[in-house]
C-alpha positions in Angstrom: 38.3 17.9 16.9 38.6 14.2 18.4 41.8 13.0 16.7 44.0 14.5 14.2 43.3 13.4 10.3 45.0 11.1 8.2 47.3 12.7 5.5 45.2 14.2 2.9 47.2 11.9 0.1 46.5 9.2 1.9 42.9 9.7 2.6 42.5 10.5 -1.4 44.5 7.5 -2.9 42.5 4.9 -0.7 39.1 7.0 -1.2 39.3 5.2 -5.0 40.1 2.1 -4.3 39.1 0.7 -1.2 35.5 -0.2 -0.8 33.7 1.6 1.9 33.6 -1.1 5.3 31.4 0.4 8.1 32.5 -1.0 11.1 31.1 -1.8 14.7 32.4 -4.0 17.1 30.4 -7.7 17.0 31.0 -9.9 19.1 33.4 -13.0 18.1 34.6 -10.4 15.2 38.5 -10.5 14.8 40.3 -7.6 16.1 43.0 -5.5 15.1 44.1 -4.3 18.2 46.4 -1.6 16.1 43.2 -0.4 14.1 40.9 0.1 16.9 43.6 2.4 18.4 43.1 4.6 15.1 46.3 3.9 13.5 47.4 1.5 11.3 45.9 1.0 8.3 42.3 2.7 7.8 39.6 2.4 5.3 37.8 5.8 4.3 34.7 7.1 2.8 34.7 6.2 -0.7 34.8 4.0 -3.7 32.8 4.8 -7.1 34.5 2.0 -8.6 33.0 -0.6 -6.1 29.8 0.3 -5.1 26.7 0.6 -7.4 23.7 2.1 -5.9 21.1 1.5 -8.8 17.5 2.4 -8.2 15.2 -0.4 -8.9 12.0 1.2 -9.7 9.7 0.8 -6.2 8.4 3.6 -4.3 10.4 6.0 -2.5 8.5 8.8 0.3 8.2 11.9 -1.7 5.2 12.9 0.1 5.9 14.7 3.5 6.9 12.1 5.6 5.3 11.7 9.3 7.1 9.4 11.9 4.8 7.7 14.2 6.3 6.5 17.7 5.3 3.1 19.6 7.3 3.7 22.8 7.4 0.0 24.5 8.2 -0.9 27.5 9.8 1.9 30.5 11.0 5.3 28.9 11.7 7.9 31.2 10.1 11.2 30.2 13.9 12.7 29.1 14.7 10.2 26.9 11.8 10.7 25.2 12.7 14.0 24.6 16.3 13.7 23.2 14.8 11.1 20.5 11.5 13.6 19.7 14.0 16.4 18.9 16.0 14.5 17.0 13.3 13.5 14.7 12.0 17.2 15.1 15.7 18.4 14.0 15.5 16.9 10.5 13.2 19.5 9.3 14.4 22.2 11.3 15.9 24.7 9.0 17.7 27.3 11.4 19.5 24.6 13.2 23.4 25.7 14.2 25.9 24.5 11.0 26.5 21.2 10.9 22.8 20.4 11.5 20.9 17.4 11.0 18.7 18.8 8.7 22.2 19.3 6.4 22.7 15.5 7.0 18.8 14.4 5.2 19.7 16.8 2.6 21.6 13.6 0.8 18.6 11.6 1.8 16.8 13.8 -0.1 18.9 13.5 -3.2 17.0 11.0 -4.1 14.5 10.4 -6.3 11.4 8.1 -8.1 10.8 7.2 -11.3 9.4 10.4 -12.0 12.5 12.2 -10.5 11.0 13.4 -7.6 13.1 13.7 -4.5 12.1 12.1 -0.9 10.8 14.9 1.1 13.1 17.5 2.7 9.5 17.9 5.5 9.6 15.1 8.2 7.3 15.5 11.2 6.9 14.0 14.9 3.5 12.1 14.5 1.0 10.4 16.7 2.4 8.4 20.0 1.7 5.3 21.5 2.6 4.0 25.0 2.8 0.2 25.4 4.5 0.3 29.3 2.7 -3.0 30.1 4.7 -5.1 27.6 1.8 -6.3 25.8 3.8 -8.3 23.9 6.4 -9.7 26.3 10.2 -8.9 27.2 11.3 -10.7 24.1 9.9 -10.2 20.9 10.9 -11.9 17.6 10.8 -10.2 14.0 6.9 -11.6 13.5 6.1 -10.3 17.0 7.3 -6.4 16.5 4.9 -6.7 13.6 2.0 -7.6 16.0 3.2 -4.6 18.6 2.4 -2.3 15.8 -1.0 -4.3 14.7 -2.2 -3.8 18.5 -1.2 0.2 17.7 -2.9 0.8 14.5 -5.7 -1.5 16.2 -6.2 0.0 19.9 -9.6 0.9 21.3 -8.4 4.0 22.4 -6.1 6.4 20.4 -4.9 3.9 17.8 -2.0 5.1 15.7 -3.5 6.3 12.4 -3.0 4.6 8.9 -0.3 6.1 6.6 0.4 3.4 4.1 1.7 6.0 1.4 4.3 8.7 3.8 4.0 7.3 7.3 6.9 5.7 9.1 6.1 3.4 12.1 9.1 3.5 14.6 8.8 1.1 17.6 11.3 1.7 20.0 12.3 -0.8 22.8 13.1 0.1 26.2 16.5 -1.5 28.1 14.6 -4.2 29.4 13.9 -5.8 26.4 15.4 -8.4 23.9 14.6 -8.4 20.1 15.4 -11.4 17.8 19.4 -10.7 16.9 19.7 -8.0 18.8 23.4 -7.2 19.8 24.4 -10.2 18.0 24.4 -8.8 14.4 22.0 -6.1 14.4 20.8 -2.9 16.5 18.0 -2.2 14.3 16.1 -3.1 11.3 13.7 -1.8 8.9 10.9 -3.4 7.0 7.1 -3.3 5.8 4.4 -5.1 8.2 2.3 -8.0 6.3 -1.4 -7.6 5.8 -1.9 -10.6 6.8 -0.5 -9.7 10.7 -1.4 -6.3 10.6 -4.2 -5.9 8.0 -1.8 -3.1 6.0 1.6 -2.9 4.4 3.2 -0.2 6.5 7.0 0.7 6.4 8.3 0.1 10.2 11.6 0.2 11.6 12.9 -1.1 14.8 15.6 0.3 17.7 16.4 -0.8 20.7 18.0 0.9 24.1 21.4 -1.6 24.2 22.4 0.4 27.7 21.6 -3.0 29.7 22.2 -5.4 26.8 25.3 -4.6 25.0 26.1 -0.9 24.7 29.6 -1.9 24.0 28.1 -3.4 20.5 25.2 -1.1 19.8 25.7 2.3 21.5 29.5 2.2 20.5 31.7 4.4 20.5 30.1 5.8 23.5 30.9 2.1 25.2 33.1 0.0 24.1 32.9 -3.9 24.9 35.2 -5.4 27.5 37.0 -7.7 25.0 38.8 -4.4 23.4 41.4 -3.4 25.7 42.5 -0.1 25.7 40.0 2.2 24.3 37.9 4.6 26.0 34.5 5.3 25.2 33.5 9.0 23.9 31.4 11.5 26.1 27.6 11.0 24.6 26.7 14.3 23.8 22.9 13.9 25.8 24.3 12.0 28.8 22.3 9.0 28.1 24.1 6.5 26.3 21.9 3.9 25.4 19.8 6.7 23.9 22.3 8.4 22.4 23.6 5.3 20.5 19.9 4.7 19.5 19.7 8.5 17.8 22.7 6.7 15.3 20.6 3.8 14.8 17.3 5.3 13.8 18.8 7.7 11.4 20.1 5.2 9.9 17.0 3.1 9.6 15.0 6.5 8.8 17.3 7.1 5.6 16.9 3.4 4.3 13.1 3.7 5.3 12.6 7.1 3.1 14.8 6.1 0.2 13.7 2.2 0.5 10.4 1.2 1.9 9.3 -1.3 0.3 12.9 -2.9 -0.4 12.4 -2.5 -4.2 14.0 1.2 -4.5 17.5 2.0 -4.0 19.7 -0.5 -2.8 23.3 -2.2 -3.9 24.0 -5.4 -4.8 22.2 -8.1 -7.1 19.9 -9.9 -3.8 16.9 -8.2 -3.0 16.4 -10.1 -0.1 20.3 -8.7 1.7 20.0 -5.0 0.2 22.6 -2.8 0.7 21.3 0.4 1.5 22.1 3.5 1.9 23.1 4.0 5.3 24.6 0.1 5.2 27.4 1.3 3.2 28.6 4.1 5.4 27.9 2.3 8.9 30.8 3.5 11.7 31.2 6.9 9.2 30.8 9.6 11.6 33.4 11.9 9.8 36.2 12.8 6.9 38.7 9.8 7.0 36.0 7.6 8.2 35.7 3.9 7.7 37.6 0.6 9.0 37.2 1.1 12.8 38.2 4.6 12.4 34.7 6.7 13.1 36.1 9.8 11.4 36.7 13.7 12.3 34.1 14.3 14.6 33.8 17.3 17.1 34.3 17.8 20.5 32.1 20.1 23.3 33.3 22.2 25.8 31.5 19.9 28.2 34.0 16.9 26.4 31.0 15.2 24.3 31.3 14.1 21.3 28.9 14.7 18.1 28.7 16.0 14.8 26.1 17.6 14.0 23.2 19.9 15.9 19.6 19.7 16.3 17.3 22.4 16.9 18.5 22.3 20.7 20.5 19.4 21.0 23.5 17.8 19.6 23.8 14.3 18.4 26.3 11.8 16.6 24.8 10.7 13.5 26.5 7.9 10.7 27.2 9.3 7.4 24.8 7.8 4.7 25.9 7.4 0.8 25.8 10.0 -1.8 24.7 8.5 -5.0 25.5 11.3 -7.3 28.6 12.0 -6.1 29.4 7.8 -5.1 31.1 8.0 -1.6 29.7 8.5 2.2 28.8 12.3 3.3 27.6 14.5 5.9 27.2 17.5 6.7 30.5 17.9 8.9 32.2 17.4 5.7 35.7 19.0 6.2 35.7 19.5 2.1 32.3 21.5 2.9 
């Protein structure tokens, strides 16, 4: 294991009344230089008394769900590969204990109206390849929407229409800068307007922060300059801009299943801010996790650290909120 654990007492008196705080490290935030060295005083996994996930009656992907891929910009064949198995790994049902198809199994928790659950099948779907940057190295919100309009819309091979269990997942390369980025966010979800794309399609967004600011977005594998003192973990693929996007789109991928439409399940009384699923447990990698403490994760013999497997791969995945049982989980649980 990384680090040893907090005392059990102390994890369980706080894990009651301290509000779950997922933590990264954005710039101008104030820093507890005492905190970020993993002592000190620590916020962990839970609170039922502060956080109210309610479900507010939109759609939710019960229907197998297929993730299609608009790779823009310069990817290098292996990248590609780590973030396909990933993807791949959520469905994968022999994968070594903890795996990440354990980890969706909270995703799949829950349900619709009609108290079906989002689907436990989650599949690799059609490609696209936008290396030109048809769009330009610096696209805002509106824009992403067009980069998946010119998908959907290509002459050749266009990404196929899913408006009721397809996921479109546009993923930036290094070189490119997206509205926010490394300033508050390293991904986003959303739905595309018919009136830019012609459909209301669920999207998400991730970017590669390796040239940008993977002290901020591919954290804790880099850590940014103004934190002195702490070394960055061993990504477990040896890629960490890639690495710290796999943490990033399971994230969005969790809010995307259980809150497409951003009228499902979310927190809070503002539709327009939701807090979502994954939201509440961001930095949560492990037990004791929360504050700027990531957690019990585990190490490699080749020093990496992750916590969970895919089908070939490991990873390091955030924890996302259990509604039934009202604090962040995973499936490297040590109460498992």
């Amino acid at each position: 294991m990384s680090s040893a654990p907090p005392p059990l007492v102390a994890v369980l008196a706080l894990l009651f009344i301290t509000p779950v705080i997922g933590w990264r490290p954005w710039p101008n935030q104030k820093i507890n230089s005492s905190d970020l060295q993993f002592g000190g005083s620590k916020k962990f996994e839970g609170s039922s008394e502060f956080v109210h996930m309610k479900y507010h009656m939109g759609p939710v992907l019960t229907a197998n769900i297929t993730v299609h891929t608009v790779w823009y910009g310069t990817w290098q064949s292996r990248q590609k590969r780590i973030i396909r198995e990933f993807i791949n790994s959520i469905s994968a049902p022999d994968s070594k204990h903890p795996s990440v198809s354990g980890w969706w199994k909270t995703v799949q928790l829950y349900t619709d109206q009609t108290g079906s659950n989002i689907s436990r099948a989650v599949r690799l779907g059609e490609e696209k390849n936008d290396r030109f940057y048809s769009h330009g190295k610096s696209l805002t919100r509106l824009s992403i929407q067009s980069v998946i309009k010119s998908a959907v819309t290509a002459s050749t091979r266009p990404l196929p229409i899913n408006a009721k269990s397809g996921l479109y997942l546009l993923l930036t390369s290094d070189d490119v800068y997206v509205q926010d980025f490394c300033q508050n966010v390293c991904g986003f979800h959303y739905f595309t307007f018919p009136s830019i794309v012609g459909y209301t399609l669920p999207y998400a967004w991730v970017g590669n922060s390796a040239k940008l600011c993977p002290g901020t977005c591919a954290y804790p594998f880099a850590v940014p300059d103004y934190i002195p003192g702490l070394k960055p973990l061993k990504s477990p693929n040896g890629d960490i801009g890639v690495d710290g996007m796999i943490s990033v789109m399971g994230h969005e991928l969790a809010e995307l299943a259980t809150n497409p439409l951003v009228n499902a399940w979310y927190a809070g009384g503002d539709p327009v801010f939701p807090v979502e699923i994954a939201d509440l447990c961001e930095g949560i990698y492990g037990t004791g996790g929360g504050g700027s403490y990531t957690g019990q994760m585990m190490n490699g013999a080749d020093g990496a650290t992750y916590n969970m497997n895919g089908i070939r791969r490991r990873f390091l995945v955030q924890w996302v909120w259990n509604h039934v049982l009202s604090y962040c989980t995973g499936p490297n649980a040590l109460d498992q």
